[in-house]
Structure formats: C-alpha cells, structure tokens
C-alpha positions in Angstrom: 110.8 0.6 -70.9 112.0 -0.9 -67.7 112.7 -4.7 -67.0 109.7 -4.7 -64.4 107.2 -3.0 -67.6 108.3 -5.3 -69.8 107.6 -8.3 -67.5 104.4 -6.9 -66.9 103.6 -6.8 -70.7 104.4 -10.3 -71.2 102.0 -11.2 -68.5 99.2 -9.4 -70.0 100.2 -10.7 -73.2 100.1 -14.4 -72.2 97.0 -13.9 -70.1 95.3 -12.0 -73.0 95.5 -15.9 -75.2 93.6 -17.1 -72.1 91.1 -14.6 -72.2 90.5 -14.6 -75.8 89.3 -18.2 -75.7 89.5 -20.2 -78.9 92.7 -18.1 -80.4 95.2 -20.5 -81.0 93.5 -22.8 -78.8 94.6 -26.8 -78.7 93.0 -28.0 -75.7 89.6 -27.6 -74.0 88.7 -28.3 -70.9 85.1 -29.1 -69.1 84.2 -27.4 -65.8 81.1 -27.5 -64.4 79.4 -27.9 -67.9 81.3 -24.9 -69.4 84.1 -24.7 -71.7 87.8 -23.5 -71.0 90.3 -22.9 -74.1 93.6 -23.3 -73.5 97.5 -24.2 -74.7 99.1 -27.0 -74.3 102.5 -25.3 -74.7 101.6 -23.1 -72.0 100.8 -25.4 -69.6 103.4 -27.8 -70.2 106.0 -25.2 -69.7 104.2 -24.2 -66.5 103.5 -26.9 -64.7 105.1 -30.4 -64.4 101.7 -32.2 -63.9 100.2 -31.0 -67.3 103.4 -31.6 -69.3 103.4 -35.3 -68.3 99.8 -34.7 -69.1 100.3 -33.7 -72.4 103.5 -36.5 -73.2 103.1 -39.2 -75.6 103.7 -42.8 -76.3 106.8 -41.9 -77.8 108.0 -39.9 -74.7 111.0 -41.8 -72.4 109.3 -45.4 -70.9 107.9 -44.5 -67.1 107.8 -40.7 -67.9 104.2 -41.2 -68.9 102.0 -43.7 -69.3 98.4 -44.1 -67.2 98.6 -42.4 -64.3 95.9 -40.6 -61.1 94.6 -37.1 -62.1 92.5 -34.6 -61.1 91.0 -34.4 -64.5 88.4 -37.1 -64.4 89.2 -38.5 -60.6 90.9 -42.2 -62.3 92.6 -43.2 -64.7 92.9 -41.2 -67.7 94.9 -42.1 -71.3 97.3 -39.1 -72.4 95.8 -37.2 -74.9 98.8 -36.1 -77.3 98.2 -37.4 -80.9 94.5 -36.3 -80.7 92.5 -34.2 -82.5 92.6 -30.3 -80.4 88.5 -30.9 -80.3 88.6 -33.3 -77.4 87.1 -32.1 -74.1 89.0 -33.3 -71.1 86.6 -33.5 -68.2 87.6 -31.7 -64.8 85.3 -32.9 -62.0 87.3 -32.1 -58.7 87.8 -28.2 -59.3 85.4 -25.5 -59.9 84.7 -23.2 -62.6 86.1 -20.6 -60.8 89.4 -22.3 -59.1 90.2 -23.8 -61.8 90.2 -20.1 -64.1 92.1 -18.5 -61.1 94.9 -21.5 -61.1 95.2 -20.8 -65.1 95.8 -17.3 -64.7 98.5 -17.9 -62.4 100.1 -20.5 -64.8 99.5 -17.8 -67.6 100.8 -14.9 -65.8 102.1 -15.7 -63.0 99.5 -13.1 -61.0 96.4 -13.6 -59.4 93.9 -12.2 -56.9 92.3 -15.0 -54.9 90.2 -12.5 -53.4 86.7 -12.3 -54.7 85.4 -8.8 -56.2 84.0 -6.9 -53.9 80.0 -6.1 -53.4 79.4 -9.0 -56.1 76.9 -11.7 -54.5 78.8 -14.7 -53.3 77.7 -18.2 -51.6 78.2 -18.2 -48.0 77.9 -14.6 -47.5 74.6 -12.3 -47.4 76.3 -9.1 -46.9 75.5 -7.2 -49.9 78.2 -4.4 -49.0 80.5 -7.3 -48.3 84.2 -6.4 -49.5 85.1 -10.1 -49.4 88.4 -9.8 -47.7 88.2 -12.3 -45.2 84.3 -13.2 -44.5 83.0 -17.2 -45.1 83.2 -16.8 -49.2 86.2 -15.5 -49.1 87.9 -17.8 -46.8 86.5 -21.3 -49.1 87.5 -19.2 -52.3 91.1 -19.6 -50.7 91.0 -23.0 -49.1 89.9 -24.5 -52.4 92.4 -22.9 -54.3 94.4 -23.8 -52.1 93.4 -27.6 -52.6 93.9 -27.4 -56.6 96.9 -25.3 -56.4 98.4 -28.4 -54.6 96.6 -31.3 -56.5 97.7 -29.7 -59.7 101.6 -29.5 -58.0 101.2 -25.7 -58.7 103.1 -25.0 -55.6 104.3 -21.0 -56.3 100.0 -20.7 -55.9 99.9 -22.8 -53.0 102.8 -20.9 -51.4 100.6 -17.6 -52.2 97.3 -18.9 -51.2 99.2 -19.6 -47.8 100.3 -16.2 -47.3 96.5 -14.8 -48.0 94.7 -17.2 -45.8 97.3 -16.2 -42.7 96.2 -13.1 -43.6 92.5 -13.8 -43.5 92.2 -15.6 -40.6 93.5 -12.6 -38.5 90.4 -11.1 -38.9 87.7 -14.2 -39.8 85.3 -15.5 -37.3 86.8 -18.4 -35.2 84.4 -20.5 -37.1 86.6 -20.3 -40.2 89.7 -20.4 -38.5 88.8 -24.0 -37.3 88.2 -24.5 -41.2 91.9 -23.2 -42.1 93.0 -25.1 -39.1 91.9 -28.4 -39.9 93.1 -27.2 -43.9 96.7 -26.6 -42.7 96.6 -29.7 -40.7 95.6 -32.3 -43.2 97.8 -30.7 -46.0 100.8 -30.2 -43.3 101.2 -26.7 -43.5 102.9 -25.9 -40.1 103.1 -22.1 -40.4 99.3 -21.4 -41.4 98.9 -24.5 -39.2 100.6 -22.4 -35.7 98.9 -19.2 -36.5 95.1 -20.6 -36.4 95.8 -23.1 -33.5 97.0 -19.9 -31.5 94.1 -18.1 -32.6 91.7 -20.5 -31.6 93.4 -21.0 -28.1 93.0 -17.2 -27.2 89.0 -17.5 -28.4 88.3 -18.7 -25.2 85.7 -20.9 -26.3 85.7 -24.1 -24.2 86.6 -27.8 -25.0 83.1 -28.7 -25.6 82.0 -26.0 -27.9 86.1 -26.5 -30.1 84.9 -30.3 -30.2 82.0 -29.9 -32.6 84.3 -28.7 -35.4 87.3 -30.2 -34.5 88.8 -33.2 -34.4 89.3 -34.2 -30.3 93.4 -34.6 -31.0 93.3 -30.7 -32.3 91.1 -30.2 -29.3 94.4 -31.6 -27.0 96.4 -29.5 -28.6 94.8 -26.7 -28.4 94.4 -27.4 -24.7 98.1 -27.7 -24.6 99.2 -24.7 -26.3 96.5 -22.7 -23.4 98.6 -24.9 -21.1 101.6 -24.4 -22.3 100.5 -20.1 -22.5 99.2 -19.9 -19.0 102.4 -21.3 -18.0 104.7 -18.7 -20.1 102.7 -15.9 -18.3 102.9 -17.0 -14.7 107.0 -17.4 -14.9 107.0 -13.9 -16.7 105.9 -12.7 -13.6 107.3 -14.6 -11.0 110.9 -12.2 -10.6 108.4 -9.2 -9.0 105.9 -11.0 -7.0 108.1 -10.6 -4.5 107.8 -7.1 -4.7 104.3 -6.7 -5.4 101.8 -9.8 -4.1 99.0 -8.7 -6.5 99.9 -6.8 -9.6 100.5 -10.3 -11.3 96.9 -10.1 -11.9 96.9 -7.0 -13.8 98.6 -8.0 -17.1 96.0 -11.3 -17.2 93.3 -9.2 -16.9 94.4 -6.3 -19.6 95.0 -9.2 -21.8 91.9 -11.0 -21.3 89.9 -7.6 -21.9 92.2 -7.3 -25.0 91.0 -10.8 -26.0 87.3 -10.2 -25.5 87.6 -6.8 -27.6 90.0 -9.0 -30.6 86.9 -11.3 -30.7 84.4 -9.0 -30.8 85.9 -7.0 -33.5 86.1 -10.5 -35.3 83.1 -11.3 -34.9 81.3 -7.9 -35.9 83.6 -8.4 -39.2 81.6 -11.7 -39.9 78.4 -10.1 -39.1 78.1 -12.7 -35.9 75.8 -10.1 -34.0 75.1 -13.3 -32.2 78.4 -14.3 -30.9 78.7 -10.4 -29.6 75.3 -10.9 -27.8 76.8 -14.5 -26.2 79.6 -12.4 -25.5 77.9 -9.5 -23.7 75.3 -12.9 -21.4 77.8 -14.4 -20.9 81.2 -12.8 -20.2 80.2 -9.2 -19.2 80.9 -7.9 -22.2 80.7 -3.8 -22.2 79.9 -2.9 -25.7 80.4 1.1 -25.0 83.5 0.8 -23.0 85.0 -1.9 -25.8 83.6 1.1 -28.4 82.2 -1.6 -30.3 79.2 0.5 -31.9 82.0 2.9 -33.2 83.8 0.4 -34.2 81.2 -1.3 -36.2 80.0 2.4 -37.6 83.6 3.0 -39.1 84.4 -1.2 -40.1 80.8 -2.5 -40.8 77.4 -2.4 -42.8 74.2 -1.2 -42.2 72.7 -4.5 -41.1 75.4 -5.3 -38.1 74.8 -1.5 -36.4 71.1 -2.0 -36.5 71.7 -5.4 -35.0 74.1 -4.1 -32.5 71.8 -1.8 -31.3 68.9 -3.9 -31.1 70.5 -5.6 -28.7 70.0 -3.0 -26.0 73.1 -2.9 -24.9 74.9 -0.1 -26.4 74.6 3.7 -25.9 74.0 5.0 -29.6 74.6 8.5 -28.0 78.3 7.1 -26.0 81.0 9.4 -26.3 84.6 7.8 -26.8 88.4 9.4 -27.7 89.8 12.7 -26.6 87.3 14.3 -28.6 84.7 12.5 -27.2 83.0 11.8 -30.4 79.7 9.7 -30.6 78.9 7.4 -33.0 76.8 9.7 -35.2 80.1 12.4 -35.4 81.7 9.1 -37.0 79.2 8.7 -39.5 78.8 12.1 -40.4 82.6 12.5 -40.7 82.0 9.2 -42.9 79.2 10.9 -45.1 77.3 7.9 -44.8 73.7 8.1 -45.3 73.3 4.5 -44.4 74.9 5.4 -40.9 73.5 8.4 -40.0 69.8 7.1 -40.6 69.9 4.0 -38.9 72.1 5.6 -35.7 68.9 8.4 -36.0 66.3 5.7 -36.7 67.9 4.4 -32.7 67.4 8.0 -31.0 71.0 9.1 -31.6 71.0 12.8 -30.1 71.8 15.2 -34.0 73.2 17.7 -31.3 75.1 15.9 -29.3 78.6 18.2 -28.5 82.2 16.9 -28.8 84.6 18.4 -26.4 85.1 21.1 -28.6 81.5 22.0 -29.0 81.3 20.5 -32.5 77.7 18.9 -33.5 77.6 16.1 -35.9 75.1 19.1 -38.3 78.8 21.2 -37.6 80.8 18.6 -39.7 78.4 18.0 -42.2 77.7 22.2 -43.0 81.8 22.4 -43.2 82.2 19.3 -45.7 78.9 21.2 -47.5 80.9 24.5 -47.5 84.6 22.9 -48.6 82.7 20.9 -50.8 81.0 23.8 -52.6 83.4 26.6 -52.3 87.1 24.3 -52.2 86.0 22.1 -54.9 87.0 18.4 -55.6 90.6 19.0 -53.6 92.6 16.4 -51.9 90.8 15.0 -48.6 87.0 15.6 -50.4 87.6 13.7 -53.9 85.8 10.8 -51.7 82.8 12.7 -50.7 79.8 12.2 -53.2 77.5 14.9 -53.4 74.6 13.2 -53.0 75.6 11.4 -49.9 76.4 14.3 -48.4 73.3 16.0 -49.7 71.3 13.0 -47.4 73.3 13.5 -44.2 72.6 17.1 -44.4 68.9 16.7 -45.0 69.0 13.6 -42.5 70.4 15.5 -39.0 69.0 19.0 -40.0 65.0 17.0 -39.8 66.1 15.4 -36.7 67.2 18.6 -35.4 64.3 20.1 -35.8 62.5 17.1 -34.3 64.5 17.3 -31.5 64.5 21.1 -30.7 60.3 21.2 -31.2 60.0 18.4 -28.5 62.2 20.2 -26.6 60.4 23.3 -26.4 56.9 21.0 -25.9 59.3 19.5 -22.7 59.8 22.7 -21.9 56.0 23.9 -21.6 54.9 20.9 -20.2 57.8 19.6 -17.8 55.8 16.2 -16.8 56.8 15.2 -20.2 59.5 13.3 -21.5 61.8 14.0 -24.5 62.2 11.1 -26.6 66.6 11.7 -27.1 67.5 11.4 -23.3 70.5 13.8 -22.5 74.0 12.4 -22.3 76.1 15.3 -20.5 74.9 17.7 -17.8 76.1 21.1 -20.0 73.2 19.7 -22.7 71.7 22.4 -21.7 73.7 24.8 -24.0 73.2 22.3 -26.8 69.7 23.2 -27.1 70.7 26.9 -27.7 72.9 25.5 -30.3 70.5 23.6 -32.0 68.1 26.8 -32.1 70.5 29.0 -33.2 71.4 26.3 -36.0 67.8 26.3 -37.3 67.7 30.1 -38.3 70.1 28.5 -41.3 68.7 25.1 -41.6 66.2 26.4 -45.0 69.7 28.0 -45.8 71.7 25.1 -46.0 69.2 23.0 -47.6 68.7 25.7 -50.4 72.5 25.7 -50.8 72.7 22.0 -50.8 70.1 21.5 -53.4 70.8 24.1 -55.7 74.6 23.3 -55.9 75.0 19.4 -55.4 73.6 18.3 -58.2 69.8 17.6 -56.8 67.0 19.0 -59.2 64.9 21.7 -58.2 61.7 20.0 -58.6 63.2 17.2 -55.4 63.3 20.3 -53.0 61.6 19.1 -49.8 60.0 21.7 -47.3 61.4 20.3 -44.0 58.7 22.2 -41.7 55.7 20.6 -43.7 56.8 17.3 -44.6 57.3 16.2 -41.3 55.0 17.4 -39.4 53.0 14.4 -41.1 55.9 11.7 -40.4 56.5 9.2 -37.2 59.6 10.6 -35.6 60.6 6.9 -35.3 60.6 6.0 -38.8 61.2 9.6 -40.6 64.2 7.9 -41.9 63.6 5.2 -43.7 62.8 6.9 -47.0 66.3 8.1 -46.9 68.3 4.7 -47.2 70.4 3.8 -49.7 73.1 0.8 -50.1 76.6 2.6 -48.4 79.7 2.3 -50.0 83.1 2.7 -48.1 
C-alpha cells in the first residue's frame, strides 16, 4: 500500500465516524432543527476555534473563558464537564455548510459543488450540472463565510480557488456577488479576477450601481480607464505606419467580449440578457454560433428560448465542415436536441461539405452500435437515445420529402423548411434515395436496441394524422450529457 492509499484510508476512516452519527458520539449539534453527531477530539485537533470551544475551567487563565461564537450568535459558556447529551445550537450556518465544513475537518476533502441534476434553490434548470449557475455560486460563498467564521482557513483557501473558478463562466450577476464577497472579506486575488470581469461586461455605470456599491462602481471605472489606456500605448509604436489598423484589435476584442458574455449568459440560462444583447448591441447570434453553442453546452429550455427569439438560423452552417446545429445534436445523440431543433423547421437533410446528412450520422452510430458493440468512443451512446434520433429525423424526412414533391406539383406553393444552399437541389435526391431504407433502419433499430416489438410504430400511417409542427413532442425526454 502506498503512502497516498493509506492517507486515503484514514480519511474514509475518520469520515466514516461522521457519517455513522451517534458511534462514539460526545457532542451534538443543532442545525436548522436537525441533529449533527460529532467528536470533540476531532474537532479540537482540527480546528483552533472548537478546541478553545471545548477547554475548561481548568484550562490556562485567558485561554478560555466567555467568548463570541458562531454557535448561538453571543455569548456562550464552554461546555466541557457536561453531560455528551447537550445540544449546542448553530444559528448562523446551514444544514448543509455546516456538514460540508465537518467533512473537511474530518477528512480533510470536500466537494463544494452541489450534485448534479438534484433540485437546488436559485436554480430551475432541471438538467442543471451545478458547476457554476446561481446555487452553485451561494453554495460556495457561504461556505466560504463559515469556513472563515469557524477560522477553518485550509477551506476558505479552497473555496477561493473554486469560486475563481466559477465566476469564469457565471453570469455577471453573480460575479458582482463574489465581488462584493472578496471585497468585504479582503480577498484580493478572487477580489482582481471579478472586478476585471465585470469591467469587460460592458454594462454601464448605471446598470453596475444597482448591485454595487458606488466606490466599486469607481473602481471599476478605473480599471476600464486604466485598460483603455494600456491598449492605446500598445499601439502607438505603428500608427505611424498604419493610421487605421489601431482600430482593428479593439474591435476583435470587443467582438470577443460580446461572444465571452453571451456564452455566459446562455450558461445561466439568461435568454434575456442574449436578446438585450442582440437590441441593443447588434449582436449576430449565427455568426457568434451561439445556437451551436448552446446545442453542445446547454438544456433543452435555453435552445427553444434562443430560437424563439427569431434571431437565429436553426438551419446555419458553421466550421470547415459546415455543420448545422442539428449535425451537432445528432453527433450528440440527444433526443432532447434533435426534437426541439425539428420542432423549429431544422432542415433533417441538410448537407455538410462532405455531403453528410444529420440521418447519415445517426444510421453509422446505429450500424457501429449494432455490429461494433459497446467499444471505446460508443460506451456513451444509449440505445434508446439513439433509437429516438433515428425515429425522430427519419419522420421528418419523410415530411420533408412528401412536401417536397407536393412543391413540386404545385410550384405556387411553399415548402415549409426553406433551403439553405443553392446545390439543395441534390439533397432532395438524397433524401429519396434514403427513404427506400428508412422501414429498414427502423426494423433494425427496434428489433436490436432493446425496444419491444409491440412499440413498433408504422411511420407512413402514424403521421399522416400528426401536425408537422408538433410531431415531435411525444418524443421528449429529460437529456443527459
């Protein structure tokens, strides 16, 4: 056994006593109306604050004695000599803080993110991964807070290192939280990476002074200053040389600002602060990708919200391969994806530049799936995912190609999946040609991915009776990256 294993065991060990509750138990603790089991030995050897906690009358004069804690919020006696039934009241920590802070004294680990997918406050995404969305973000702070109100400064130093982490992707409204965090608790590091983010948000004095104090607001000012400044003496050695090209390098890095704050904000699910965004500072959601970037990065909700907006082409190519949004998804075998993208009027034959249709990615995953096995690169796929997205762009294929042909017998009409690239033309030849095996594949799919014969759907007949606009909506199911 190696020193790091047998580290490793002792932490497991010593956080096993915590788990177990009332073993060996000689203190308890009240939180939020529930019960915590603990040992004093523990503790004391842990953490300075709890073994002057625990000292008695008969410690050294002025190393004990009445004394400000956390416990109760005043005065509070020491408890040694008592009996191990008494409760000792907690009232300015959480339940939850105040477990994660004695897992760190007990082991010397901890997560401070939250599980993922679990329901949190401050967060309705129910596919939410909790890495650095509102929840998350307080989960930290307030750990934060007890870590250093308990003097458990190896946890504060950690929770640090997390939230600098977080805030590189959380929506500027929670950076302003962190911010105002780092400043009252003089954290300078954490303190210089949210004031930096917050002066390359671009949002303006007046809209910073509702969350933040008006002497943050100077100094944010300042650093802009102070950043403007930097820039313009950067370039000053060519402008001889070149009278205009000083402008280039502020304009790339305002574009790259615009697209940094969209991608935040899509990560917080602020469909609203994209929208502002797109009003009010020309914002070019296909040219910034930001509907394949929220395909790949986001749920279900945010790409139906993005499109709503109107101002995205679900059927915008991007990349050298110039993959739509819909490739993505299928490459994702997402059922959530590829229905609402379809739900939108995404085009299910819609070519890459090397002629390959979103129903061409999904048949090869079908066929390496059934004939390769569970091998590295497809252990991710789940069958009945991928069963969906099959089932899901072969209908709309067949929707597509049968309005086709009734465009094509009565020209006046319109289709309903406008065409994206001139050479369309030979998609609709490859959408025909894929519907000769479209029964084919759905046989094969059914009969070998798990679904029960009796679930077989027959595509031509069931949706002949079906909206093309909604055909989708029986298939969704919660998505799971």
């Amino acid at each position: 056994m190696t020193p790091e294993d047998s580290l490793r065991t002792l932490s497991l060990d010593y956080l096993n006593l915590l788990i177990n509750g009332q073993a060996f138990s000689d203190v308890t603790f009240s939180v939020e109306g529930r019960l915590v089991h603990a040992h004093r030995c523990i503790l004391a050897a842990r953490s300075l604050f709890f073994r002057k906690f625990f000292c008695g009358p008969e410690s050294p004069v002025g190393s004990c004695g009445p004394r400000i804690s956390p416990f109760s919020g005043g005065l509070v006696p020491s408890p040694r000599g008592t009996s191990g039934s008494q409760v000792i009241p907690v009232n300015t920590v959480g339940y939850e803080v105040f477990l994660l802070m004695l897992q760190f004294l007990y082991s010397g680990q901890v997560s401070i993110v939250p599980q993922k997918h679990e329901p949190r406050p401050n967060c309705g995404e129910r596919s939410c991964w909790h890495t650095h969305c509102t929840s998350a973000v307080d989960l930290a702070l307030d750990t934060l807070a007890a870590a250093r109100s308990f003097g458990v400064e190896q946890l504060a130093l950690l929770t640090q290192k997390q939230l600098a982490s977080m805030v590189e992707k959380a929506s500027i409204e929670d950076v302003m939280k962190v911010l105002i965090a780092s400043r009252k608790q003089d954290m300078h590091q954490l303190w210089t990476t949210c004031s930096h983010l917050v002066a390359k948000s671009g949002l303006p004095p007046e809209i910073l002074a509702r969350h933040i104090p008006i002497d943050v607001v100077a100094k944010i000012e300042d650093l802009r200053l102070k950043s403007s400044i930097s820039r313009t003496r950067s370039l000053i050695p060519h402008h001889h040389h070149l009278h205009h090209h000083h402008e280039i390098p502020s304009t790339i890095e305002l574009e790259d600002q615009k697209i940094r704050r969209m991608r935040r904000a899509l990560d917080s699910s602020d469909v609203e602060l994209v929208k502002l965004m797109v009003m009010g500072e020309g914002l070019n959601l296909d040219e910034s990708l930001a509907l394949h970037y929220a395909v790949e990065n986001c749920s279900r909700e945010v790409v139906k919200a993005l499109l709503e907006l109107g101002a995205a082409d679900v059927n915008y190519q991007a990349g050298p391969n110039g993959k739509s949004p819909l490739h993505l998804a299928a490459e994702m075998v997402s059922p959530d994806m590829v229905a609402v993208l379809l739900d939108h009027h995404a085009d299910p034959n819609i070519q890459t530049m090397d002629r390959i249709t979103p129903l061409d990615i999904l048949r090869t995953l079908t066929s390496d799936f059934l004939f390769k096995g569970a091998i590295p690169g497809l252990t991710h796929i789940e069958p009945n995912k991928l069963r969906l997205c099959l089932e899901l762009v072969q209908s709309a294929a067949m929707v597509f190609s049968r309005e086709e042909g009734e465009a094509n017998n009565n020209p006046s009409s319109d289709t309903i999946y406008p065409h994206v690239r001139e050479d369309h033309s030979s998609t609709t030849s490859s959408g025909n040609n894929n519907l000769g095996n479209l029964n084919v594949d759905s046989r094969m799919v059914y009969l070998n991915l798990g679904a029960a014969p009796h679930h077989q759907h027959d595509c031509s007949s069931s949706h002949n009776n079906q909206n093309p606009a909604s055909m989708y909506h029986h298939h969704h199911h919660s998505h799971e990256y």
